[in-house]
N, C-alpha and C positions, 0 to 999 in steps of 0.2 A: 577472509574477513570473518570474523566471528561475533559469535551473538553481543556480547557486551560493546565490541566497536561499534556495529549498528545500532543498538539502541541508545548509545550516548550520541552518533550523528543524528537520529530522529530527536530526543530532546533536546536539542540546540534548534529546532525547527520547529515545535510546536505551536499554533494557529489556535483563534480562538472557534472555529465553526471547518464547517467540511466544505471543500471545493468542488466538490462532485454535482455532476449535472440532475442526476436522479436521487433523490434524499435515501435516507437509509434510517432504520430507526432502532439505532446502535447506542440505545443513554450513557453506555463505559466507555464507548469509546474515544481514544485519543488522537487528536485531529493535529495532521503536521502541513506546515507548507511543500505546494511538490516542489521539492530543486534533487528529488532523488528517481535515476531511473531506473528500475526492476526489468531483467532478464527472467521471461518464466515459459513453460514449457506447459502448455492443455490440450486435453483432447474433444472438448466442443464447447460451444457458445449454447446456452440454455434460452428459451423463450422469452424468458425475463433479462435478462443480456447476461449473465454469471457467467462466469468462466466454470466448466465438470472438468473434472482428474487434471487438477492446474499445480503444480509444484514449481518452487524458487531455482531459479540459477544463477544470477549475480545482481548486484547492487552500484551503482555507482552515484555519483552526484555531478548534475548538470552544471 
């Protein structure tokens, strides 16, 4: 899959607000509906819940 296939499946998805349970205060950012699931690889959970040394591995849609 490559960058431009994903990013034209995320804007066919775009949402007006973010679905996440813990707010974020991201004013750029682009809010999609989830129906996509992310395959990702981390090596710890941080205090604040973030995922450290987290990298992509695949994408698909629910």
């Amino acid at each position: 899959m490559t960058l431009a296939s994903i990013r034209k499946g995320l804007d066919s998805v775009v949402g007006p607000k973010s679905k996440l349970s813990k707010s974020l205060r991201k004013p750029k950012a682009t809010w999609v509906e989830p129906v996509f699931s992310v395959e990702i690889e981390y090596r710890d959970i941080t205090s604040e819940g973030l995922l450290r040394a987290s990298s992509f591995k695949a994408i698909s849609r629910k």
